[in-house]
C-alpha positions, 0 to 999 in steps of 0.5 A, spaced: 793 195 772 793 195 765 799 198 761 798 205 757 797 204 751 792 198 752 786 199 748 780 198 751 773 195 747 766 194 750 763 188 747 755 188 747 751 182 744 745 178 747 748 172 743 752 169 748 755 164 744 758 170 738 759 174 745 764 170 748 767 167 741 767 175 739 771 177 746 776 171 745 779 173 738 779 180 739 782 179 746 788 175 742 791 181 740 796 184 745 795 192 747 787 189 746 783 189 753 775 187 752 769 188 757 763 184 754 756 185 757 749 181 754 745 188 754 745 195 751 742 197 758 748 194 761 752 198 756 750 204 758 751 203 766 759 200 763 760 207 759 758 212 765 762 209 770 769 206 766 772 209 760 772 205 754 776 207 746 772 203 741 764 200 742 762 194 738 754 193 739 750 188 735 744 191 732 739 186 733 739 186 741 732 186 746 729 191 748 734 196 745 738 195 740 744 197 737 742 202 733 738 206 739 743 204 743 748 209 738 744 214 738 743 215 746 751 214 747 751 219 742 745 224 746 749 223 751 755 226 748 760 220 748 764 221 742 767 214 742 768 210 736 762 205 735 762 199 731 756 196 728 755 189 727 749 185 724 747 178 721 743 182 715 745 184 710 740 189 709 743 196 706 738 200 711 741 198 717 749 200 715 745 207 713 742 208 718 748 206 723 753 211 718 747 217 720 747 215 726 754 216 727 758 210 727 764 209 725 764 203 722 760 197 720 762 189 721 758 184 716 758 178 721 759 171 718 761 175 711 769 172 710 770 173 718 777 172 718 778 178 712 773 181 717 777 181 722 784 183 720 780 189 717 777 191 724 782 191 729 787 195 723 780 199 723 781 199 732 789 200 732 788 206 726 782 210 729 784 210 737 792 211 735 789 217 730 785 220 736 790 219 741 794 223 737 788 228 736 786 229 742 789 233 748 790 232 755 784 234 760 788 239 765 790 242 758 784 243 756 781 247 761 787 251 761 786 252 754 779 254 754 779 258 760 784 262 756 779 263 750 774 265 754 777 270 758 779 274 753 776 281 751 776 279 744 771 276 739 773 269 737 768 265 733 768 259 728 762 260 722 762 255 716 763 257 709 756 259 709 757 263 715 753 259 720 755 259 727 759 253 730 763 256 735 762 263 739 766 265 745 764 269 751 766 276 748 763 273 741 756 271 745 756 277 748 757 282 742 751 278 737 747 277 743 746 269 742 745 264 746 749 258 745 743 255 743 742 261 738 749 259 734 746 254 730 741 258 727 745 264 726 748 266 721 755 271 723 754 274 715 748 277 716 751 282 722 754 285 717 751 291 713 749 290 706 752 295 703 759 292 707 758 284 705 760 284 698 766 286 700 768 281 705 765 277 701 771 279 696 776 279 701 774 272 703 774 269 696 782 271 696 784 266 700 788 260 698 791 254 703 798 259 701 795 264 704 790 263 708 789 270 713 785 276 711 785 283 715 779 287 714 775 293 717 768 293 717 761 294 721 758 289 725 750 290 728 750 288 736 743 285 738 741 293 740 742 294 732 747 300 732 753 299 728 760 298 731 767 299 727 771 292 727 778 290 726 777 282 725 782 277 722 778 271 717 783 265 717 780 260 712 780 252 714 782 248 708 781 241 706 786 241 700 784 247 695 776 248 698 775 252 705 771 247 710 771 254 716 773 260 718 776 262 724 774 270 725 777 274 731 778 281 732 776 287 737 772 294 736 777 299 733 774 304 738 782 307 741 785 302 736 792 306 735 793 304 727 800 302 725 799 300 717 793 297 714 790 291 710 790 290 703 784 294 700 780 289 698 778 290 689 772 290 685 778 285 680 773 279 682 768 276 681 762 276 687 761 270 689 753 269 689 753 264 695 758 263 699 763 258 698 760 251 698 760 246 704 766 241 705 763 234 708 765 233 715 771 229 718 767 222 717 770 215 718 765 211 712 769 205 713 765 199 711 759 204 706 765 206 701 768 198 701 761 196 699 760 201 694 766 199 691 764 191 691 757 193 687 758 191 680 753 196 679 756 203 676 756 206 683 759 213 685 759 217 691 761 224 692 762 229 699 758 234 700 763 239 696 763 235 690 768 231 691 769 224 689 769 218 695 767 213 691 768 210 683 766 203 684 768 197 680 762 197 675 764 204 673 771 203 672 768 197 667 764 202 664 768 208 663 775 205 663 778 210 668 779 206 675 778 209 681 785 211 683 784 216 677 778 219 680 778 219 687 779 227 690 776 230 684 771 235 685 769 240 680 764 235 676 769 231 674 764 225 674 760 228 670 766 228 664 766 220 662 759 221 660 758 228 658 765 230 655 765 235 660 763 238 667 756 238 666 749 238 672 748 230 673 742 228 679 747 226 684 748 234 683 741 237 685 742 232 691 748 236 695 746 243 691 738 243 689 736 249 685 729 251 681 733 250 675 737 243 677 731 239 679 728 239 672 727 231 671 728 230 678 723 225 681 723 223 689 721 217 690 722 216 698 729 218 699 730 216 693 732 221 687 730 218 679 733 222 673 730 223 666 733 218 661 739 221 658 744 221 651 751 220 653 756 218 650 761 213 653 768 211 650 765 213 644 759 209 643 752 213 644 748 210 650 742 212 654 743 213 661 738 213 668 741 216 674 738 214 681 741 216 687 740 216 695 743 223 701 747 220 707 746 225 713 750 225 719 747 224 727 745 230 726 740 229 720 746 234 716 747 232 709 754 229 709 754 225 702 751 223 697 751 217 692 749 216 685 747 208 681 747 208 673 744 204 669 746 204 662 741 201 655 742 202 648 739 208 644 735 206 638 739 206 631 736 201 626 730 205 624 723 204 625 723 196 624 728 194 628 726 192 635 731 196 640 732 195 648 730 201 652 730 198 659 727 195 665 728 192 672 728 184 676 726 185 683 724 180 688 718 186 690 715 185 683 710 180 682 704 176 680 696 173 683 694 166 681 687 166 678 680 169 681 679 173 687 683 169 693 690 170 688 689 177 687 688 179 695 694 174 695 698 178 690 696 185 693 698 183 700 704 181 698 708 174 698 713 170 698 713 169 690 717 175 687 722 175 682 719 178 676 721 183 671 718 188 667 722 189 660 721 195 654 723 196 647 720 201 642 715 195 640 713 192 646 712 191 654 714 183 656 713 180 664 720 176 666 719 170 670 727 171 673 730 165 675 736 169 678 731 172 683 727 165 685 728 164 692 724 157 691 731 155 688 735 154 695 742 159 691 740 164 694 740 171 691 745 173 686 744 181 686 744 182 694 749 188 694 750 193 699 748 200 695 743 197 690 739 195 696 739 201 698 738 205 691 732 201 690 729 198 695 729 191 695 733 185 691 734 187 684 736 186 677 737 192 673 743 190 668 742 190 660 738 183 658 738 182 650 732 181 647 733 174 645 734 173 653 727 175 654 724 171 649 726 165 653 723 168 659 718 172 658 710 169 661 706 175 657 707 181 652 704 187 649 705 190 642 706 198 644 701 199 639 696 195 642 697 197 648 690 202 650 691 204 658 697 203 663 695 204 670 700 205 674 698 205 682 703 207 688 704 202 694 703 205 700 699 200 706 698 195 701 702 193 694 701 197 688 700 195 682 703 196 674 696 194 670 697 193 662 690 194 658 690 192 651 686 192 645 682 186 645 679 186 652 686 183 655 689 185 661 695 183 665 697 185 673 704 185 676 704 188 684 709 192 686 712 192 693 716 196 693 716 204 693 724 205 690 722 200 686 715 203 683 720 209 681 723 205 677 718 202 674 715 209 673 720 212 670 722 206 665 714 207 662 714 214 662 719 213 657 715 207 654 709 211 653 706 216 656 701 219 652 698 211 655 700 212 662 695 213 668 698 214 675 694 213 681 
């Protein structure tokens, strides 16, 4: 029999020799009981007869793999915490697990007795939090059947009035089903002329104070108005309200002893409701990785709030993490503008008419205008590409944003001045004639090229840190640029100096006649330079993110050249 504060952990993968190395070193861990089964069916059969604390699946498995296996679990209702681990250091994998609803994501083979220290203090603290969270079953049902046996309305809505509880009593009133719930909208049963001053009374509230009293009308679902008595009691993540909870009764027969604070027309009305707090999200494994990426990398919730400011933005900016971390109101925005202004990663968690202006969407990608910003004094050039992350539900519960900084133009028309450019294992070139062109269009093996601006000329790289033919692997293979970007690249700041040294073709701007730009869609696209003698030079483009870029960085070189397919 096992002790009471023993962990339970169902470990699934098809690889016996990982399976039984992975159970034994869990298993060393006193409070720690370990199940392990070679299938996701075999998973699924375990989890419907036994209960387990934690699930441990890997992600490449035979007939389901781990991420349907996720998703199921998740259908099904089981709320379990779920580890994700995979041999493949593909970005899309850790996202789609995070969507899905994982809770954490162990990288196989990456530092594994760092990993491991990490994962079972992951374990203890996740079981050990929800045990203190949770309520006992008989406790439960005696709860609920108190909530739905009383007469009054009770219901939760979030900060956009969006149904997310409703009782029995709540159902009835509005005539919902608890299917209508999350297409309902709770502020649109109150009266027109009666919602701005809900509204006020709402914006008043603070964690200190977070209860309101206030009378007004509610529709039924029979269109006659009814007189309420409801109390909004807000649900606060630090200063920003993530729900309210609404409960109250008709006031026919109400016998009135005093009455609430009239609400005034002192405030400013709200033209939206309150923006939405991001869920209670375990990003474990996403955030580390963005805090390992050299690349200026930052993520914020869906309120604006920052999750994430990685290494290569403190490096950036000189403001460290700790500094940043919790911070909402734009304040990411101040390091490079001097004050809370709209950047990209803005029009992601709250798109408008005016926010998408310069927005390009490349996939699930989003690619801002080239900008001037100035950044411990000094005036730089900056791009921004960011990406959304959605929970199981297809909810957008984050979003992250990737800078790439250059070097504005300043010696005058003579002078040759950087402007941009990208490296990526999905760029490449043909050999000769007909036999190298199909090669290149289909795709190979042979990327690792770059495509480089300045405000004289386009050149072509050969990148030597990109050459898979090399045997050291790829310097660049990290989590959020992967993700960003689509592929393996290399988007810091080359010197012009560097480019001459790699550099296998160049045209002077000036010669340049036509620039063809072709999206790849079933096979490669393309990025075809025409210049004034007749030559002409073709790089392939495997991939969409990185088309983007590519696309951006020539709208920016010469677009009165540019065509686009």
């Amino acid at each position: 029999m096992q002790k009471a504060d023993t962990i339970s952990i169902l470990c699934v993968d098809d690889e016996p020799l990982f399976l039984d190395a992975f159970s034994q070193r869990l298993g060393r861990e006193d409070e720690f009981s370990i199940v392990s089964v070679s299938s996701a069916k075999e998973a699924l059969r375990r989890i419907e007869s036994t209960h387990f604390d934690v699930i441990v699946a890997d992600y490449s498995m035979p007939e389901m793999d781990g991420l349907t296996l996720l998703r199921e679990i998740r259908r099904r209702g089981y709320k379990t915490p779920f580890v994700m681990m995979t041999a493949k250091r593909l970005a899309s994998i850790a996202i789609d697990s995070v969507n899905a609803g994982a809770d954490y994501y162990f990288q196989k083979g990456v530092n594994p007795a760092e990993g491991f220290v990490k994962l079972v203090d992951f374990i203890r603290n996740t079981v050990s939090q929800r045990s203190t969270e949770s309520v006992v079953p008989e406790q439960n049902r005696y709860y609920q059947s108190i909530v739905e046996n009383v007469h009054d309305i009770i219901c939760r809505v979030d900060p956009e009035g969006m149904f997310r509880f409703a009782n029995e009593a709540g159902l009835s009133f509005f005539g919902l089903s608890p299917a209508d719930m999350p297409v309902s909208n709770f502020f649109s049963f109150i009266p027109e002329n009666e919602q701005k001053g809900v509204l006020l009374g709402l914006q008043k509230l603070s964690a200190a104070q977070p209860d309101v009293l206030i009378e007004h009308h509610m529709a039924g679902p029979d269109g006659k108005s009814a007189l309420l008595q409801l109390k909004y009691h807000g649900l606060f993540t630090g200063s920003v309200v993530t729900e309210y909870q609404i409960s109250g009764r008709s006031t026919e027969g109400l016998v009135r002893i005093g009455r609430p604070e009239p609400v005034t027309e002192g405030a400013q009305v709200p033209v939206t409701p309150p923006a939405p707090a991001s869920e209670k999200v375990q990003w474990s494994g996403l955030v580390e990785n963005i805090q390992s990426v050299d690349t200026p990398v930052f993520a914020v919730d869906r309120n604006g709030i920052i999750i994430a400011w990685n290494r290569g933005l403190e490096e950036l900016t000189g403001i460290p993490h700790s500094a940043m971390i919790g911070k909402g109101d734009g304040a990411y925005a101040v390091p490079f503008y001097g004050k809370a202004v709209p950047m990209l990663i803005d029009h992601i968690i709250r798109p408008s008419k005016t926010s998408g202006a310069g927005v390009k969407k490349v996939g699930d990608a989003y690619i801002g205008d080239m900008e001037h910003v100035i950044i411990k004094g000094k005036p730089l050039l900056l791009w921004g590409k960011g990406s959304p992350v959605f929970d199981a539900n297809g909810t957008l519960i984050a979003a992250i944003e990737a800078v790439t900084i250059g070097e504005p133009p300043q010696g005058g028309p003579e002078k040759e001045e950087y402007i941009g450019g990208i490296s990526s294992l999905s760029l490449k070139i043909s050999g000769e004639g007909l036999g190298g062109a199909i090669a290149g269009a289909i795709g190979s093996s042979s990327g690792g090229y770059g495509v480089y601006v300045t405000n004289k000329r386009l050149i072509v790289i050969r990148d030597p840190a990109l050459d898979v033919e090399t045997g050291q692997g790829v310097q660049f293979r990290t989590f959020m640029v992967e993700e960003l970007f689509g592929s393996t690249v290399d988007i810091r700041q080359k010197s012009i100096e560097d480019l001459e040294k790699l550099k296998i073709f160049e045209a002077e701007k000036y010669q340049i006649t036509k620039i063809d730009l072709k999206k790849p869609v079933l096979l490669s696209g393309h990025l075809h330079i025409t210049v004034g003698n007749g030559g002409s030079f073709r790089i392939y483009v495997d991939h969409k993110k990185t088309y983007g870029h590519i696309e951006q960085l020539m709208q920016s070189f010469l677009p009165e050249k540019l065509k686009i397919e």
